[in-house]
N, C-alpha and C positions, 0 to 999 in steps of 0.2 A: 845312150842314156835312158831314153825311154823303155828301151828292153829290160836295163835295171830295176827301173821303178816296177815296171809292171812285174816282176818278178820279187820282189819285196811284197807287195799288196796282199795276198793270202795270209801272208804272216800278220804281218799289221794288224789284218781283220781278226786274226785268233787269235792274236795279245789283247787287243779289245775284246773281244768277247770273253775272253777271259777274267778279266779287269772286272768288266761288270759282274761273271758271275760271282768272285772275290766279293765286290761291296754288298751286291744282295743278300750276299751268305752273310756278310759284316754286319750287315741293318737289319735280316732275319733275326739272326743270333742275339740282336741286344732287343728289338720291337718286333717277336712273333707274331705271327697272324692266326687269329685263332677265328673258330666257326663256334657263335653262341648264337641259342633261341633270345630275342628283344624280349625284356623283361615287360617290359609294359606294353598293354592293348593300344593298338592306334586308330585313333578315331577315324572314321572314312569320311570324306566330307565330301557333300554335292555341289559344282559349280553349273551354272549355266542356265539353272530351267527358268521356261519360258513360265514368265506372272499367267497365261493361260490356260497354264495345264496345272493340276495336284499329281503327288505324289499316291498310289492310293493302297500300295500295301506296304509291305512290311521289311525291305531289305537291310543285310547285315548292316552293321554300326562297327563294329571292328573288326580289325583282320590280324592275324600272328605272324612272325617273319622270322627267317634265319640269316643271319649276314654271317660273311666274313668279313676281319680287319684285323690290322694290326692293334695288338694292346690297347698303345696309349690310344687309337681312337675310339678304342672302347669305352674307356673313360670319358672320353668328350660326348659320348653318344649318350651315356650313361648320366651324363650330369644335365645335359641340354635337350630335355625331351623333345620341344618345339625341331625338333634338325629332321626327323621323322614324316614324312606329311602323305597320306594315301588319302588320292584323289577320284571322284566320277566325273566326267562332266558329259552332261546331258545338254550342251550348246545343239540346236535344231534338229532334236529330238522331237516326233510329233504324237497325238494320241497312240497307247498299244502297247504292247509288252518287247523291253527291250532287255537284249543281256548286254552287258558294258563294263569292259576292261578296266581292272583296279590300276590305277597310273602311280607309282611308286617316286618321291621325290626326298633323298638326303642329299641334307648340306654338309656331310661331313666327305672328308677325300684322305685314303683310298678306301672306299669299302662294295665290297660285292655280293651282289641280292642271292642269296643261295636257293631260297623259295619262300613262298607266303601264300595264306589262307584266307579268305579264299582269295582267288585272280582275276575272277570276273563276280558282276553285282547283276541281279534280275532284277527291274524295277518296268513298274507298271502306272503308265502316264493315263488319266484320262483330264477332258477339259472342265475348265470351273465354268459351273453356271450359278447363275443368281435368279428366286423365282419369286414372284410376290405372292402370298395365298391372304386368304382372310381369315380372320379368327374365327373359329366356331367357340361359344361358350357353352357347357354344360352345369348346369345348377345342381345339385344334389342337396341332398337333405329337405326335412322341413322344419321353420319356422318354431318355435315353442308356440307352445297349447292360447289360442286366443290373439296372436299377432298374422300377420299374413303379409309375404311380399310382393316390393314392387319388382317392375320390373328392371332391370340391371342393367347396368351402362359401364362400357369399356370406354377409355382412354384412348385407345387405338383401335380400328378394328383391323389392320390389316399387318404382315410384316414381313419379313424378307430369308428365303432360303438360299444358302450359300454354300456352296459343297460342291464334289466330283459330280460331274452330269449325271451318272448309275442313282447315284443315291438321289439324289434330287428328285431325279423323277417320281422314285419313289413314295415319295411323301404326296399323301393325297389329303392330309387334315392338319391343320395344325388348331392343337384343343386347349382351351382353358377353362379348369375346374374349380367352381366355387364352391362350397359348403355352407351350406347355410344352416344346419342343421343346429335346432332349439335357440337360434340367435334370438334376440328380443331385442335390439338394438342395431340401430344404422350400420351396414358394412360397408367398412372402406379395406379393400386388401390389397396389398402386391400378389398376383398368383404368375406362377410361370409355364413358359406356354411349353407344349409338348409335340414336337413332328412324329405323324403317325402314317401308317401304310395303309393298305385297303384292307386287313387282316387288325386294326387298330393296336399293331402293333409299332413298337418306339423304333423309331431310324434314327443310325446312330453313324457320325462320321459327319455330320451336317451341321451351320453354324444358323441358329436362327436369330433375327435381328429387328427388333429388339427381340429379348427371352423372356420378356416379365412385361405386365401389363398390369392396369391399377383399374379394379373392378368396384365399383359403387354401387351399393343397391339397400334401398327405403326399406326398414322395416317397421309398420303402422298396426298398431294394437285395433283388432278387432272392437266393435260396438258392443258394449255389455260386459266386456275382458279386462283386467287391468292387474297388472304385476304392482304387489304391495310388499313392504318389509316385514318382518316378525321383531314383536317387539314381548318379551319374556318377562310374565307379572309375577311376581314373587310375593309370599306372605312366611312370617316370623322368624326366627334369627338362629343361627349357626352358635351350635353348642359353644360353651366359655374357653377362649383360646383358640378358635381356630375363625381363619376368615378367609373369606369368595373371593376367592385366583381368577372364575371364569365362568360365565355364565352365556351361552352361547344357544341358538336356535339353529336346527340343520331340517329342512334346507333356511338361507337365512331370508328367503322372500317365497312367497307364492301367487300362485296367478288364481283372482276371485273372478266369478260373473253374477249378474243378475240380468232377468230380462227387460230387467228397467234399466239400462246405461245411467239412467240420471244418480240414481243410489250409486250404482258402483264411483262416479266419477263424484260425487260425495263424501267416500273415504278419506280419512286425513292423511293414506299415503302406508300408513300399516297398520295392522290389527296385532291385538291382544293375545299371549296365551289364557288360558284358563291359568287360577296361581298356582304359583309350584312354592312346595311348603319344605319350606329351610329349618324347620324347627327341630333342634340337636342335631343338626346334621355333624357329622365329623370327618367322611371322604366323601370321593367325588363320585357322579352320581349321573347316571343317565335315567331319561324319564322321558315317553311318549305325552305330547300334552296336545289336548286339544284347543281350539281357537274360537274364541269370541268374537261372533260374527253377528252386523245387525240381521236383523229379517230381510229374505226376499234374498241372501248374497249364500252362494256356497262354495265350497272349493275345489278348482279344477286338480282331479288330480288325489294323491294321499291326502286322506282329511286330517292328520296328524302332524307335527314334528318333532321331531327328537330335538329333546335339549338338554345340555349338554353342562353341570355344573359343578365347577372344578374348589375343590378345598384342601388347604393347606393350614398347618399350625402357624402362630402368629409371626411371622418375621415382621410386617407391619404393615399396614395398611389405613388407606383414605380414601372415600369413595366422597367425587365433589357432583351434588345433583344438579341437574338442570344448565349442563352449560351448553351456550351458545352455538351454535355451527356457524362457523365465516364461509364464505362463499367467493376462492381468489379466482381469479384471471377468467369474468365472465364480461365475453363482448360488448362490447356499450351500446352494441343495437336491442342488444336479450335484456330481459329480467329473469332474476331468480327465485323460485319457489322450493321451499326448503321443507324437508315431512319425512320425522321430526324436526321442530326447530333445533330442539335442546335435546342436547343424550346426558348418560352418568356416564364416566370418568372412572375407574376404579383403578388407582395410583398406589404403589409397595414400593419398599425402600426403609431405610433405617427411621426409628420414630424420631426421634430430636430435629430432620430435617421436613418430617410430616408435618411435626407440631408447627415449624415456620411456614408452611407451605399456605400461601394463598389463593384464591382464583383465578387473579390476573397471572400469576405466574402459569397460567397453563391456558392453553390456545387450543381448540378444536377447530379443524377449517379442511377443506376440499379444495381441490383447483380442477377448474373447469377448461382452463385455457384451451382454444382453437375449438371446443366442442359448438357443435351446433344445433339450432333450434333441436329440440325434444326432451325425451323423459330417461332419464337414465338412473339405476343404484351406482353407488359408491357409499367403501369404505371413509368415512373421517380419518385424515389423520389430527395425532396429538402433538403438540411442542411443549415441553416443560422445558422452564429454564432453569431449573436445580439439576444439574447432570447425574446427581448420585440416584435421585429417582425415576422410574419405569412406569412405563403405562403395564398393567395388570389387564386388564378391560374395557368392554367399550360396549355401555348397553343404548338402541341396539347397535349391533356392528355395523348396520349397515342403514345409507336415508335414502329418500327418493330427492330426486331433484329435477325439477322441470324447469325449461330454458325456452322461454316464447318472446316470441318478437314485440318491442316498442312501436315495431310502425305498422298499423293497422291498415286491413288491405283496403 
């Protein structure tokens, strides 16, 4: 009996073998197995690296692949990008240049990796340091004509380099640039810092911490010096039908001295042009005017300025004299000193809402808020509460305003 069987077995095994190659052919024939390039790049992802090392150059980010599989897993591949995943892992990897095997993982089945680009990743460890330096500050510029400053105060002096050990070391300065240039007024600035090499050139690849630093630094008007506004004296009147859009001084302030400090500090804050004569004027009009100045005061600088006076045919206009300047959001430790008190106003808009326009309906005011002790220009602004009407002008454009302290030292 055993002779029989064992005599049987050959056959057996080639009716089997047969059998299956029948269904392959059968499962061929209806879900061919085709060899196509992945239509989409696959991102290469890093696992492993040690928080002590950086990555420090530049290796590939995808790779291209050719599979084989039958059809319909084409389609599965094809709609379910996530099934794709090309891996590095650089688990106890240590400083230095490594090449590292692209690790190939699909979740679809059957499918077979025909080839892919690239197979291996070059990737170049080195380790993170962290380095404290100090700030060096650099000042630049100077001051405008008659002020002089103090000396400048960082916020931080020091801060923190963060980077691949190569580059780090590199960094022998880290610099922060102020400009002070024709300032006339207190500097408060964000500046941001700069990692430099011994060649003062920028290293780059490095994180520095903080990047920005808040730079303070006094600026105090010299003795006998003193920045005043231009205020534009005008004499007789703009030909029939046409009225002053704009009457403007450039520059709108200048810096005066005298060798007597007491004179200059005297001044009610601006000086005078010589008048400038509007009589028939009909367009606008630039004119070099010279400035009325007491004895003993001259002017730093062009002895002239240009001003600047703008005319138009009537749409309509109202010029309200002498209004007030408010003075908002000044600390309750400071007082205010206002020079001019009062500016002109010159208001256009249709005449029927002119003719109603009254004074109070119009607000000239500043805001000072957070500012501190000193002397600063500022523009006025205006509020009018008839919307249809426009502020036109604002003689002068610009006041002096000084903010000195209630509590005497």
């Amino acid at each position: 009996m055993l002779q029989k069987i064992t005599h049987y077995i050959p056959s057996f095994l080639l009716a089997l073998a047969l059998s299956i190659a029948v269904w392959i052919l059968a499962i061929t024939a209806e879900d061919p197995a085709e060899v196509r390039a992945y239509p989409y790049p696959v991102n290469i992802e890093f696992i492993g690296q040690d928080p002590a090392f950086l990555l420090t150059n530049e290796p590939a980010k995808t790779l291209t692949l050719n599979l084989r599989a039958p059809r319909s897993i084409w389609t599965n591949l094809l709609t379910d990008r996530t099934s794709v995943r090309a891996i590095v892992d650089l688990t106890g990897l240590s400083a230095g240049p490594h090449t590292i095997p692209v690790q190939l993982q699909i979740v679809q089945r059957p499918v077979e990796i025909v080839s892919f680009s690239p197979s291996n990743v070059e990737v170049i460890l080195e380790p993170l340091l962290n380095r404290s330096l100090d700030i060096t500050l650099e000042v630049r510029g100077d001051p405008a004509v008659g002020f002089r400053a103090d000396t400048p105060v960082m916020n931080k002096t020091s801060t923190t380099i963060t980077g691949p050990e190569s580059r780090v070391k590199r960094v022998q300065e880290v610099r922060a640039i102020l400009d002070q240039s024709q300032a006339h007024e207190d500097i408060v600035q964000m500046v941001t810092l700069q990692a430099l090499d011994n060649n003062e050139l920028p290293v780059s690849g490095v994180t520095i911490n903080p990047d920005r630093i808040q730079v303070t630094e006094k600026i105090i008007q010299r003795g006998g010096y003193r920045n005043v506004v231009v205020k534009v004296d005008t004499d007789g009147n703009l030909a029939n039908g046409y009225r002053l859009t704009n009457i403007s001084a450039y520059p709108p302030s200048v810096t005066v001295f005298s060798t007597d400090p007491k004179i200059v500090d005297s001044l009610p804050g601006y000086v005078r042009t010589a008048p400038i004569d509007l009589s028939g004027l009909k367009d606008d009009k630039e004119i070099r005017a010279s400035l009325n100045l007491p004895p003993g005061v001259s002017i730093v600088g062009e002895q002239t300025v240009n001003v600047q006076v703008g005319v138009s045919t009537i749409e309509s206009s109202l010029t309200l004299n002498g209004m007030f300047v408010n003075v908002n959001g000044v600390d309750p430790d400071l007082s205010a000193r206002v020079s001019p008190e009062f500016v002109d106003v010159i208001i256009s808009g249709p005449m029927p809402l002119l003719d109603t326009l009254k004074a109070s309906d119009v607000r000239v005011y500043v805001d000072m808020s957070d500012d501190p002790e000193g002397t600063y220009q500022r523009t006025p602004q205006v509020e009018i509460k008839i919307p249809e009407l426009r502020l036109q002008s604002l003689i002068p454009g610009s006041i002096e305003i000084v903010l000195t302290s209630k509590i005497k030292p």
